[in-house]
C-alpha atoms as an extended CHARMM CRD file, in Angstrom:
* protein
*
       128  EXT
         1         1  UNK       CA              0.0000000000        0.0000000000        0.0000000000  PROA      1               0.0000000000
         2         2  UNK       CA              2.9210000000        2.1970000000        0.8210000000  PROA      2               0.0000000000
         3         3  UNK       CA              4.4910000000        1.8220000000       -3.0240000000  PROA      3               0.0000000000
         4         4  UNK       CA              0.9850000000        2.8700000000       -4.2570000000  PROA      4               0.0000000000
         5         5  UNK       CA              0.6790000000        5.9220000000       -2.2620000000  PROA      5               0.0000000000
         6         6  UNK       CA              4.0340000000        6.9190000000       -2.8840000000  PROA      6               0.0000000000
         7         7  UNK       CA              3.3970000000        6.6710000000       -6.4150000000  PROA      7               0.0000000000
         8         8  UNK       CA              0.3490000000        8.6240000000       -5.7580000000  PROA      8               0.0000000000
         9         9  UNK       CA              2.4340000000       11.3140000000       -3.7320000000  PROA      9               0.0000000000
        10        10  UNK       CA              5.3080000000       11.4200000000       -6.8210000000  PROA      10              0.0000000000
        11        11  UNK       CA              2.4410000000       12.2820000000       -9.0920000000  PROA      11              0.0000000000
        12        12  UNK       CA              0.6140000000       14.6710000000       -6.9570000000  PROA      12              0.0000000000
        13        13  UNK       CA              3.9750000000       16.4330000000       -6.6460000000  PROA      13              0.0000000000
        14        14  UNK       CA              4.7380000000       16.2680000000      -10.8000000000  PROA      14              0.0000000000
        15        15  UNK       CA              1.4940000000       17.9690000000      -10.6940000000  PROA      15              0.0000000000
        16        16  UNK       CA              1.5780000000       20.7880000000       -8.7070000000  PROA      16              0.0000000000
        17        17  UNK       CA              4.9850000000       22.1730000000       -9.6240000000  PROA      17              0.0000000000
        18        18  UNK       CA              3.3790000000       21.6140000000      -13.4160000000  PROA      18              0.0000000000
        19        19  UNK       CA              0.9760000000       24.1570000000      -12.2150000000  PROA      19              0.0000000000
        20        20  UNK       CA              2.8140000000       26.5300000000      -10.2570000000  PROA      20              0.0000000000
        21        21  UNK       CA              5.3540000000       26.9450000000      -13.5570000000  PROA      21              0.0000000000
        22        22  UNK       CA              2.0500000000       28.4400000000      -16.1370000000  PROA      22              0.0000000000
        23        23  UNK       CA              1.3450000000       31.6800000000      -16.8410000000  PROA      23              0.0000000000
        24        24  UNK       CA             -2.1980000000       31.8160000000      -15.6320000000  PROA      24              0.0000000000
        25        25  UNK       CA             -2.8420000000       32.9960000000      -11.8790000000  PROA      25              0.0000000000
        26        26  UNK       CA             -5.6290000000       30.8460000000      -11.3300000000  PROA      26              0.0000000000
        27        27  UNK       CA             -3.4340000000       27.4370000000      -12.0570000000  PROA      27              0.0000000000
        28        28  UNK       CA             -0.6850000000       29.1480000000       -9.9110000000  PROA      28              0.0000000000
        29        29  UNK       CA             -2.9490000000       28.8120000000       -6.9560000000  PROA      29              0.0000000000
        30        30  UNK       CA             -4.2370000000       25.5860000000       -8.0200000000  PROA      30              0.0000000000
        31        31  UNK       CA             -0.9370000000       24.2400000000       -7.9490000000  PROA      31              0.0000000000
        32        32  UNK       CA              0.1000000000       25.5940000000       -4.3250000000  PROA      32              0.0000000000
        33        33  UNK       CA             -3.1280000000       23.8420000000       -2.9170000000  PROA      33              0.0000000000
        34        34  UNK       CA             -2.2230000000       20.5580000000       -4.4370000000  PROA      34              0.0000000000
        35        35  UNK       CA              1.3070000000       21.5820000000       -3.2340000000  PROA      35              0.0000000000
        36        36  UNK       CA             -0.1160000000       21.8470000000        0.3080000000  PROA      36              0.0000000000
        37        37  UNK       CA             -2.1230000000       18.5940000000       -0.0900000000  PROA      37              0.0000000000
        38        38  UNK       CA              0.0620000000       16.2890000000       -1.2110000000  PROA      38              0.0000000000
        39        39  UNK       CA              2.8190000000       17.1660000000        1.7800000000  PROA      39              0.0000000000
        40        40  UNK       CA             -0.1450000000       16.2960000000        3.9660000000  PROA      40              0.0000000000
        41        41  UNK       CA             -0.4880000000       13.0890000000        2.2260000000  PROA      41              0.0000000000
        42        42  UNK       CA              3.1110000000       12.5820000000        2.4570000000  PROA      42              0.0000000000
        43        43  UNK       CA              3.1200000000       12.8750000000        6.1780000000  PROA      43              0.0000000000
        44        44  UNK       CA              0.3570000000       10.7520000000        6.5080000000  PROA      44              0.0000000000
        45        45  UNK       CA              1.9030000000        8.3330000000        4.8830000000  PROA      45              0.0000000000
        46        46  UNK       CA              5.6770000000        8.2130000000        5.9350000000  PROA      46              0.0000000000
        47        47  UNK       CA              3.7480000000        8.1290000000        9.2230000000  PROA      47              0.0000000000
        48        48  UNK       CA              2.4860000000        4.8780000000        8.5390000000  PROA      48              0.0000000000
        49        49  UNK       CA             -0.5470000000        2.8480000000        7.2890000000  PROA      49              0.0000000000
        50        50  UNK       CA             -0.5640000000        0.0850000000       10.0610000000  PROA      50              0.0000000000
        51        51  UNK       CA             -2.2600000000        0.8170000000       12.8390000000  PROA      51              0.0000000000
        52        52  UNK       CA             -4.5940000000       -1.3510000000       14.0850000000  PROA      52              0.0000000000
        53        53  UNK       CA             -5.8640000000        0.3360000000       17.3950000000  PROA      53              0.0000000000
        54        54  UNK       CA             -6.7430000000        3.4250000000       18.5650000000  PROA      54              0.0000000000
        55        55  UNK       CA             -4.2840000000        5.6260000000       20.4100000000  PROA      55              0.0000000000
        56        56  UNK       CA             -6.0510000000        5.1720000000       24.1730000000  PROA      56              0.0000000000
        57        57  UNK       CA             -4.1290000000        4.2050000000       26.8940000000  PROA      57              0.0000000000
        58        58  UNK       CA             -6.2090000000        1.5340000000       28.6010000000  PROA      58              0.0000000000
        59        59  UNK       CA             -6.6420000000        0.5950000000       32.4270000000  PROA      59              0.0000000000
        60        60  UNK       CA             -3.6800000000       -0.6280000000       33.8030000000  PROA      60              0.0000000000
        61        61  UNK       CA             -1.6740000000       -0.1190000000       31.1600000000  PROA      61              0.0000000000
        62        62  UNK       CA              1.0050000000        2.6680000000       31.1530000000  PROA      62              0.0000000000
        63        63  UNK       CA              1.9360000000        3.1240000000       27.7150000000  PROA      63              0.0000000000
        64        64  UNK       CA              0.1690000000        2.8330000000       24.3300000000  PROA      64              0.0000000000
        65        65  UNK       CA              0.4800000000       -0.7910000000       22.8960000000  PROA      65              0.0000000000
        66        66  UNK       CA              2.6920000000       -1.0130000000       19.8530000000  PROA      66              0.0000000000
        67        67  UNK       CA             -0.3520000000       -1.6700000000       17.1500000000  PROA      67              0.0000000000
        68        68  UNK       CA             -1.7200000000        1.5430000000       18.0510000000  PROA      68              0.0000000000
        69        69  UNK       CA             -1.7260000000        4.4780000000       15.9850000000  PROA      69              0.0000000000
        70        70  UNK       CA             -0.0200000000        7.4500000000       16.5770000000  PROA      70              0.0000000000
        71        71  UNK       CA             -2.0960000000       10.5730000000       16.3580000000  PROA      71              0.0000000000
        72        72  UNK       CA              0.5840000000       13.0100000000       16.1230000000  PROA      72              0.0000000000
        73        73  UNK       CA              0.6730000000       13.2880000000       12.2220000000  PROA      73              0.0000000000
        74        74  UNK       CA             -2.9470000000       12.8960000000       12.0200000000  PROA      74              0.0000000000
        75        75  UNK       CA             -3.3750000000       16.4560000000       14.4010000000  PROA      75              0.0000000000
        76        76  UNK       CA             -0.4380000000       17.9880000000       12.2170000000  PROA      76              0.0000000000
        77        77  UNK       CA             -2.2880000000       16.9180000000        9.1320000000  PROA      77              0.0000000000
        78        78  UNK       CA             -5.6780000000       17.9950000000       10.3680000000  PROA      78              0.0000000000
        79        79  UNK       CA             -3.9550000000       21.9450000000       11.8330000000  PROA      79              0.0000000000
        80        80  UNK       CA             -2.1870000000       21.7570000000        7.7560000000  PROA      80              0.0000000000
        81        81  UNK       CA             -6.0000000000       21.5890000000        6.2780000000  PROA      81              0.0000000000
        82        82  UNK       CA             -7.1480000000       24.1060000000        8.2340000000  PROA      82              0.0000000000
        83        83  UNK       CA             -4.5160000000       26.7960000000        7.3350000000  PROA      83              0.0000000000
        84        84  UNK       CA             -4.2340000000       25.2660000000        3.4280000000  PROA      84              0.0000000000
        85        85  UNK       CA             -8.0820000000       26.5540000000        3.4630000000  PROA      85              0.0000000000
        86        86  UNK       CA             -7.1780000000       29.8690000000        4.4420000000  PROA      86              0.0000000000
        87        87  UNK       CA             -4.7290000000       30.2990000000        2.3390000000  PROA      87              0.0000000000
        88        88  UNK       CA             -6.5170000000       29.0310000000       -0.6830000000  PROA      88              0.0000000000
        89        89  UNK       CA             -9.2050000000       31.2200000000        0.2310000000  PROA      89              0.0000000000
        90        90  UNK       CA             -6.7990000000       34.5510000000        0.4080000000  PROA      90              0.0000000000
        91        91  UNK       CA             -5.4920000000       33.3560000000       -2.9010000000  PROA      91              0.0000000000
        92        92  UNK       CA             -8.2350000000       33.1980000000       -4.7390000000  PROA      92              0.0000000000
        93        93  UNK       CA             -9.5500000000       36.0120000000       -3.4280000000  PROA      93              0.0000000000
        94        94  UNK       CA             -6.4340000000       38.1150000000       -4.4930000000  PROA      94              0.0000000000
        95        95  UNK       CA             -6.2420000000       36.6500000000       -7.6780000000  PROA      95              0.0000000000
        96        96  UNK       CA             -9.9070000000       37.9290000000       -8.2330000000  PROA      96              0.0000000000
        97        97  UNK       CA             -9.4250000000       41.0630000000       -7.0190000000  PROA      97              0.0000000000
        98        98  UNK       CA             -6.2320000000       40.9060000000       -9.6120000000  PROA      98              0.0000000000
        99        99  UNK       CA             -8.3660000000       40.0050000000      -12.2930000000  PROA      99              0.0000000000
       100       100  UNK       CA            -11.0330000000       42.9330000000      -11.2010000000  PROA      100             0.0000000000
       101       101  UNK       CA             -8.2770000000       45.2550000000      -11.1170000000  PROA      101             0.0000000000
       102       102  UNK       CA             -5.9750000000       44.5570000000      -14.0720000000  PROA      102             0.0000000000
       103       103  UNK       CA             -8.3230000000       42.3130000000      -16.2640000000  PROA      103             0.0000000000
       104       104  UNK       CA             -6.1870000000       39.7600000000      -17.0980000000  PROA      104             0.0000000000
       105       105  UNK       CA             -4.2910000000       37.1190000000      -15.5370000000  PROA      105             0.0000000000
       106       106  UNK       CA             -1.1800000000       37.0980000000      -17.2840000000  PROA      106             0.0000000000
       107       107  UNK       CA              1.5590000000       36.8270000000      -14.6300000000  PROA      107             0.0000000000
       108       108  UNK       CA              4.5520000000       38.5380000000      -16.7360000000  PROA      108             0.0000000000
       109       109  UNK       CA              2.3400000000       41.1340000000      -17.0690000000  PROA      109             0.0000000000
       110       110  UNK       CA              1.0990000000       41.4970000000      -13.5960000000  PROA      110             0.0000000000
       111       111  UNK       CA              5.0630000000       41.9290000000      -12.3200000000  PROA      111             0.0000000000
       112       112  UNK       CA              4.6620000000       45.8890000000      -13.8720000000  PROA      112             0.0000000000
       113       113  UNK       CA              1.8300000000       46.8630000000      -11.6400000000  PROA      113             0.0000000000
       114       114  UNK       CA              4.1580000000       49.1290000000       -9.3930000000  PROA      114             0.0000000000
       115       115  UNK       CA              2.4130000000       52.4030000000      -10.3710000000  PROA      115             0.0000000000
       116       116  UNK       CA             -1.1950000000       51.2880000000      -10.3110000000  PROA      116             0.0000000000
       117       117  UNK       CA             -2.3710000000       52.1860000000       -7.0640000000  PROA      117             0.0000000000
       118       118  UNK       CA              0.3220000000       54.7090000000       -6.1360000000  PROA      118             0.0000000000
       119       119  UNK       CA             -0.6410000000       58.0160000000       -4.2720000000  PROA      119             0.0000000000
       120       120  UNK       CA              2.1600000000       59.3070000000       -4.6850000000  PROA      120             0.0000000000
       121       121  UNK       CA              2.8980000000       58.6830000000       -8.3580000000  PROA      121             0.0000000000
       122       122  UNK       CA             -0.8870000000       60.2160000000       -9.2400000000  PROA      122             0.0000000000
       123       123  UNK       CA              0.1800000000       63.4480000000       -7.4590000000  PROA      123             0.0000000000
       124       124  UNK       CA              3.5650000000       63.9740000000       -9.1750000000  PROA      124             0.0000000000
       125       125  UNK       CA              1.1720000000       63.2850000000      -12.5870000000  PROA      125             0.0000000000
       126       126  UNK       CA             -1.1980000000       65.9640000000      -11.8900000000  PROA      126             0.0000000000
       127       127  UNK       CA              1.1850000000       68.2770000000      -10.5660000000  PROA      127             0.0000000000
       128       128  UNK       CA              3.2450000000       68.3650000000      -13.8840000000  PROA      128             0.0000000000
């Protein structure tokens, strides 16, 4: 199961840097998401896939038996989503607001956007 997943993880991976090297802001942010996602998986995995028992210490016993799984990587994994969300969510929300603004999502030419909203650069226009 591990080879599979790994193979899984490999592809994931081929995919998202695929994405993060275009042109188009939308598949930029596409590809740090899947980024994000398949490092969870990744974790997930290298954590293992064998557990058999919950991670409860039982009565009388004074440390977890060996067949349980350990729920470390599953909270780190779990925390991960939660900020991948937000972040995904402030992405595409400033890639909209790009779009809105500029009307295109070309990144090369979204690099020469230093004098859009510029205070001072409108002043020193009307001034002269």
């Amino acid at each position: 199961m591990e080879i599979i997943m790994s193979i899984v993880i490999g592809v994931c991976y081929a995919c998202a840097v695929f994405l993060l090297l275009q042109k188009r802001l939308l598949q930029i942010v596409l590809g740090i998401a899947l980024l994000g996602h398949s490092t969870n998986l990744l974790i997930f995995v290298a954590s293992g896939l064998h557990g058999n028992s919950v991670p409860i210490i039982q009565n009388g016993l004074k440390e977890l038996p060996l067949i349980a799984v350990d729920p470390l990587p599953q909270a780190l994994i779990l925390t991960a989503i939660v900020i991948g969300l937000a972040l995904f969510g402030f992405s595409l929300a400033l890639a909209y607001r790009c779009v809105a603004v500029l009307g295109h999502d070309d990144i090369d030419q979204i690099t020469h956007t230093d004098t859009l909203d510029d205070p001072i650069s409108k002043v020193d226009s009307k001034v002269s």
